[in-house]
Backbone bond lengths (Angstrom), bond angles and torsions (degrees), N, CA, C in turn:
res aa  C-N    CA-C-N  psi(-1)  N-CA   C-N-CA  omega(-1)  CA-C   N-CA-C  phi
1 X - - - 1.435 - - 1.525 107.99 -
2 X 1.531 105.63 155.35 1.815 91.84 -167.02 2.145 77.54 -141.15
3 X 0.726 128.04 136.59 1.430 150.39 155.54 1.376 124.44 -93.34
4 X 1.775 139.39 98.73 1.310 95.43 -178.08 1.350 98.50 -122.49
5 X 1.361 92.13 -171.47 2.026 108.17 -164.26 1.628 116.45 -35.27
6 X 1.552 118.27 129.46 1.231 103.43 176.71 1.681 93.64 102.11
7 X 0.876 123.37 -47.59 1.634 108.95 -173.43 1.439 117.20 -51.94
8 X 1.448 120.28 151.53 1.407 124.96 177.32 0.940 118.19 -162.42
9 X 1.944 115.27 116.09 1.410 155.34 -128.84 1.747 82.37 -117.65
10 X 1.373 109.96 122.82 1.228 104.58 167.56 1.870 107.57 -138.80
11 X 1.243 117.92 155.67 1.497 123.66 -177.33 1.479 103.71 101.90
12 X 1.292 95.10 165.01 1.771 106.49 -158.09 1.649 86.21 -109.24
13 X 1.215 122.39 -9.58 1.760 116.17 -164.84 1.666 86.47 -120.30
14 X 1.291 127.27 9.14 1.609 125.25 -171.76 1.578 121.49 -68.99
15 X 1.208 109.07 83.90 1.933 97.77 -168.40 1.715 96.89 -98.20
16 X 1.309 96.60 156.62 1.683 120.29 167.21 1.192 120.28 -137.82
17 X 1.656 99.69 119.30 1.526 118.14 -134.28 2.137 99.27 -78.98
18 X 0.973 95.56 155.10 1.889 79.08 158.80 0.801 158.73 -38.93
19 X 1.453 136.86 101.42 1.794 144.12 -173.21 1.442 89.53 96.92
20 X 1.056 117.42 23.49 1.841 111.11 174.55 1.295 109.42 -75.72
21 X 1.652 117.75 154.22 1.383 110.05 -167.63 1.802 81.55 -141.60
22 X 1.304 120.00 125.79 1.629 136.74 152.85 1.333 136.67 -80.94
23 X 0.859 125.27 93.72 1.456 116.57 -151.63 1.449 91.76 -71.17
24 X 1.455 119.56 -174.53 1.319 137.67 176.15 1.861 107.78 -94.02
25 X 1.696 84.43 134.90 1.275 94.87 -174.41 1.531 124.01 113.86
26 X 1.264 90.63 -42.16 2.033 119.20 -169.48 1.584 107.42 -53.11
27 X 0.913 101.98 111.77 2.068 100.37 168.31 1.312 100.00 -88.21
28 X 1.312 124.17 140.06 1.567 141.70 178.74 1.303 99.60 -119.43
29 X 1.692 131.44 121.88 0.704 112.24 163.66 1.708 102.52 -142.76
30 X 1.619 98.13 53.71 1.614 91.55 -177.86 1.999 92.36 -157.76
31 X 1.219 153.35 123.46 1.381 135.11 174.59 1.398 117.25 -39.07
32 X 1.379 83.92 131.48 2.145 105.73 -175.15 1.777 87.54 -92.00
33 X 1.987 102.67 132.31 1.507 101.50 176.74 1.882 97.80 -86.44
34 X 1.572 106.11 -170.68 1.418 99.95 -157.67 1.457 87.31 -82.50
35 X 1.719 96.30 -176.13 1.940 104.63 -171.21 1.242 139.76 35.82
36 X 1.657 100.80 41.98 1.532 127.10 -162.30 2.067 91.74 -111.69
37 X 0.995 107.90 148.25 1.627 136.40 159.60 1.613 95.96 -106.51
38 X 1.208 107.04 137.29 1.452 133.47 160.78 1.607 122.53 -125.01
39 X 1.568 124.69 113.68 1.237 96.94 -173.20 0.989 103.31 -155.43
40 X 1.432 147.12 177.12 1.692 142.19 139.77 1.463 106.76 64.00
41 X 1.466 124.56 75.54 1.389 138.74 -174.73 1.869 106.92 68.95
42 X 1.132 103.38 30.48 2.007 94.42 -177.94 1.268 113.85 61.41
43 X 1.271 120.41 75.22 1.589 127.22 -173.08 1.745 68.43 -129.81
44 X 1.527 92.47 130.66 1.443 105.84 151.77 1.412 133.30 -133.97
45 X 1.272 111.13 139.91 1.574 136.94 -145.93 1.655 114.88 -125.84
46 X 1.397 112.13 127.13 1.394 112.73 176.29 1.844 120.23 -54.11
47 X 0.764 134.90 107.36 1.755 128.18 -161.39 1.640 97.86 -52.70
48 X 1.395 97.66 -29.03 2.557 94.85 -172.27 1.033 97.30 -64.54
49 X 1.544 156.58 -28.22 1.393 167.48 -124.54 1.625 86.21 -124.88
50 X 1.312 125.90 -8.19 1.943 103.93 -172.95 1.588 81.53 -130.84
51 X 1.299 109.04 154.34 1.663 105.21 144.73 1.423 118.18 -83.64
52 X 0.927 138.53 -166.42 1.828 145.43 -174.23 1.313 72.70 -90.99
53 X 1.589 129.24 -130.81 1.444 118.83 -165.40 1.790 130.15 9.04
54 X 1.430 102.95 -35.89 1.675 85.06 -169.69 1.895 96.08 -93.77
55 X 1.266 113.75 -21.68 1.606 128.89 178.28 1.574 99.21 -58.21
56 X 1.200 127.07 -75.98 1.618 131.17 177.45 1.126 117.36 -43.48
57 X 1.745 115.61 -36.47 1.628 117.37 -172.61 1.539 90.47 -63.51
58 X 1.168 128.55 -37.79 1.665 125.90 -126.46 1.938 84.98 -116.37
59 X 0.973 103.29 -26.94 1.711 97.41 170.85 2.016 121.16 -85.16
60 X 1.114 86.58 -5.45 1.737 116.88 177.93 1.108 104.54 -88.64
61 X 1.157 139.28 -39.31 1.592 159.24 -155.00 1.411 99.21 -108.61
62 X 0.872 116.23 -58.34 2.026 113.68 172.11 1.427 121.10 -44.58
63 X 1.605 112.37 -51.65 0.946 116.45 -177.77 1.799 124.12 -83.63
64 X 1.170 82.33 -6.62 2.275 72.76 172.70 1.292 107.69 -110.04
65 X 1.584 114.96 5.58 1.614 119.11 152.97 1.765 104.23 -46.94
């Protein structure tokens, strides 16, 4: 699981499932299932559907919104 700066995990029942990635910025306020992208207002996304490159571009891009 990778969390980055700016993210904010909220709820006491809030899980984030395995290989999950949060982008920065993202409020969670519902459990992310595993091999999920989270990013750019909490849009969540299957991670097999991105490559690593297009996931980082697009979590890079969220956050200097």
């Amino acid at each position: 699981m990778i969390i980055y700066s700016g993210a904010t995990i909220l709820g006491g029942d809030t899980v984030v499932g395995h290989d999950s990635v949060i982008g920065g910025n993202a409020w969670i306020t519902f459990s992310v299932p595993a091999n999920s992208l989270v990013y750019n207002q909490s849009e969540v996304a299957d991670k097999e559907s991105f490559s690593h490159k297009d996931s980082v571009s697009k979590i890079l891009q969220s956050s200097k919104k």
